[in-house]
C-alpha positions as CSV (number, residue, x, y, z in Angstrom):
1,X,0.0,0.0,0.0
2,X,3.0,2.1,0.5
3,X,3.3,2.7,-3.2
4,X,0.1,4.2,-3.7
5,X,-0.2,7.8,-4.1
6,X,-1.9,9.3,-0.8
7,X,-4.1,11.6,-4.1
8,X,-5.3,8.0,-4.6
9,X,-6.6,6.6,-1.7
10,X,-8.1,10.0,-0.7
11,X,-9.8,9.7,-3.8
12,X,-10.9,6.2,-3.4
13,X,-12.0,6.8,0.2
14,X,-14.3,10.1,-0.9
15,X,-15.7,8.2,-3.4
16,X,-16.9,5.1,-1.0
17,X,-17.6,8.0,1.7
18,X,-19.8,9.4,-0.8
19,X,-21.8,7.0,-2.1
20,X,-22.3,5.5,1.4
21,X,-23.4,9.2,2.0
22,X,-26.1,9.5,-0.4
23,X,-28.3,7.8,2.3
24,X,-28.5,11.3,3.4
25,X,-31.6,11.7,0.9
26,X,-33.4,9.7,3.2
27,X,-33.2,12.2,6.3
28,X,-34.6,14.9,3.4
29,X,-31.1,16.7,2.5
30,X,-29.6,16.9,-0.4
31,X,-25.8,17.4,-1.3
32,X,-24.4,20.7,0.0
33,X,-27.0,21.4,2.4
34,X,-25.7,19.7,5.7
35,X,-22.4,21.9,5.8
36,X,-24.4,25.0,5.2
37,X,-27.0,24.0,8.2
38,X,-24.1,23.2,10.3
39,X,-23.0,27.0,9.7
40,X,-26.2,28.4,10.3
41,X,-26.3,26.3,13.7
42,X,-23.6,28.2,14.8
43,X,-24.0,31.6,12.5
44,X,-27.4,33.1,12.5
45,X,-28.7,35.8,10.4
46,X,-25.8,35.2,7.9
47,X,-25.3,36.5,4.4
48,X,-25.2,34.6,1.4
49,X,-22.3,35.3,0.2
50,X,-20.4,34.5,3.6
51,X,-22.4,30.9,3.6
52,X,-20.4,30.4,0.4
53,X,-17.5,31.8,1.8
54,X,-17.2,29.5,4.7
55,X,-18.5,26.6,3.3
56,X,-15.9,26.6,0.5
57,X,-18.5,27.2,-2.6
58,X,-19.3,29.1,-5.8
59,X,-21.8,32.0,-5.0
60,X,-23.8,30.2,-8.0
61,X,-23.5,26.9,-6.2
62,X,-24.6,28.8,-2.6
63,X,-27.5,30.6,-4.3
64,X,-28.7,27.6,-5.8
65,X,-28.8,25.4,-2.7
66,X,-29.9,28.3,-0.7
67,X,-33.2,28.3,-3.1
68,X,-33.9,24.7,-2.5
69,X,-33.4,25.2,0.9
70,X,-35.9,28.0,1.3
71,X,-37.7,26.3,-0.9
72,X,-38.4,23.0,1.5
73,X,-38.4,24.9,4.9
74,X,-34.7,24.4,6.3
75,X,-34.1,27.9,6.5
76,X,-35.5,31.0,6.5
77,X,-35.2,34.8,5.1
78,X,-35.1,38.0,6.7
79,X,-34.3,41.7,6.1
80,X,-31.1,43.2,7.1
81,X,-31.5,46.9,8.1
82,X,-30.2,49.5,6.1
83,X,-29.8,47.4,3.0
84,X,-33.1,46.4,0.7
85,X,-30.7,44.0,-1.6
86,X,-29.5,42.0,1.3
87,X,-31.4,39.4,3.3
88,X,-30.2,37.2,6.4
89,X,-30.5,33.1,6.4
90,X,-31.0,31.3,9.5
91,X,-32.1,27.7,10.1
92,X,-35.5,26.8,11.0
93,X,-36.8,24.0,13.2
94,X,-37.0,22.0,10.7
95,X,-33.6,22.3,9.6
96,X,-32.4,21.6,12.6
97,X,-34.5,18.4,13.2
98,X,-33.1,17.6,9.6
99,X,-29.1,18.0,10.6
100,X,-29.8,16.2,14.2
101,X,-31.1,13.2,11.9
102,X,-27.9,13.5,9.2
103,X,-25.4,14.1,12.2
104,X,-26.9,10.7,14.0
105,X,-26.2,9.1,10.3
106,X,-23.0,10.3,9.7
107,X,-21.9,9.5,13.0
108,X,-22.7,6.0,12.3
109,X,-21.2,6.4,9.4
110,X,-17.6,7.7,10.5
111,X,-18.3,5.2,13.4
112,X,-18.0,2.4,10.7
113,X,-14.9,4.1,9.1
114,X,-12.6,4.6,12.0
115,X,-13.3,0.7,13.8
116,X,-10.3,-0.1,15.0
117,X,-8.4,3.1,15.5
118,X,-7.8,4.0,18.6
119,X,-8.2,8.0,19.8
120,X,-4.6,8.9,19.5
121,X,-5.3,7.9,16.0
122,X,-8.4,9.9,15.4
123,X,-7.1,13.0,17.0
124,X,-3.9,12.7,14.3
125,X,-6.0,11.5,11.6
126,X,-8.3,15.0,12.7
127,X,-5.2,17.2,12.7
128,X,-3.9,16.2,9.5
129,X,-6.7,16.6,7.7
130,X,-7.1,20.0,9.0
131,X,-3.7,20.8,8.3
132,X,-3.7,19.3,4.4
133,X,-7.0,21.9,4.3
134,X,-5.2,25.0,5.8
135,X,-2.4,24.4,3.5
136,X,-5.1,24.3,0.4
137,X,-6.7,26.7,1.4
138,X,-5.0,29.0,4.0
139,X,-8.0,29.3,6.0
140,X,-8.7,27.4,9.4
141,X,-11.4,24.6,9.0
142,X,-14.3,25.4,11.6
């Protein structure tokens, strides 16, 4: 295994992540949506563009699942004083219920992924991914 590249098996390992993942449709989400309601858990009354910003996406891509996201309930709208263009995003109930339910799966999930590791191995395995990101993208993963 040594002499595979590590751009590879982090392929190979998103790509069975991923299609493991698409169970996610059946808590209601679609792809894109968890990582914004996790921001909005912790963000409230945020702009658009700085839900694209933080969840590494296109402002196309962030308007697009914003819609859909209006569209079904997860989040709502609201006005932001002084400003007629802008409007703020927070999570509804709904939402909420939604990301308990796809945390509980992906838990499982990552649960499944990491048997056998013990939790010196996790917390490295955590800090090197988080290190690989801040070097791709200079920014500190939240």
């Amino acid at each position: 295994m040594k002499d595979l590249p590590i751009h590879t098996m982090l392929y190979r390992t998103h790509q069975v992540w991923d299609a493991a993942n698409r169970e996610k449709t059946v808590v209601g989400l679609s792809t894109g949506q968890p990582k914004v309601l996790r921001y909005l858990l912790t963000h409230p009354n945020s702009l658009q563009k700085d839900i694209a910003s933080n969840c590494d996406i296109e402002a196309a891509t962030a308007s697009l699942i914003v819609g859909r996201m209006l569209k079904n309930g997860l989040i709502k709208n609201s006005s932001v004083p002084n400003d007629k263009r802008a409007s703020c995003i927070s999570i509804t109930e709904k939402g909420e219920n939604a990301y308990a339910d796809w945390v509980k799966y992906t838990d499982s999930l990552e649960e499944e992924m990491l048997k056998g590791f013990s939790d010196e191995e996790k917390d490295n395995f955590r800090y090197y991914l988080m290190r690989a990101y801040k070097n791709l993208t200079g920014k500190e993963m939240e």
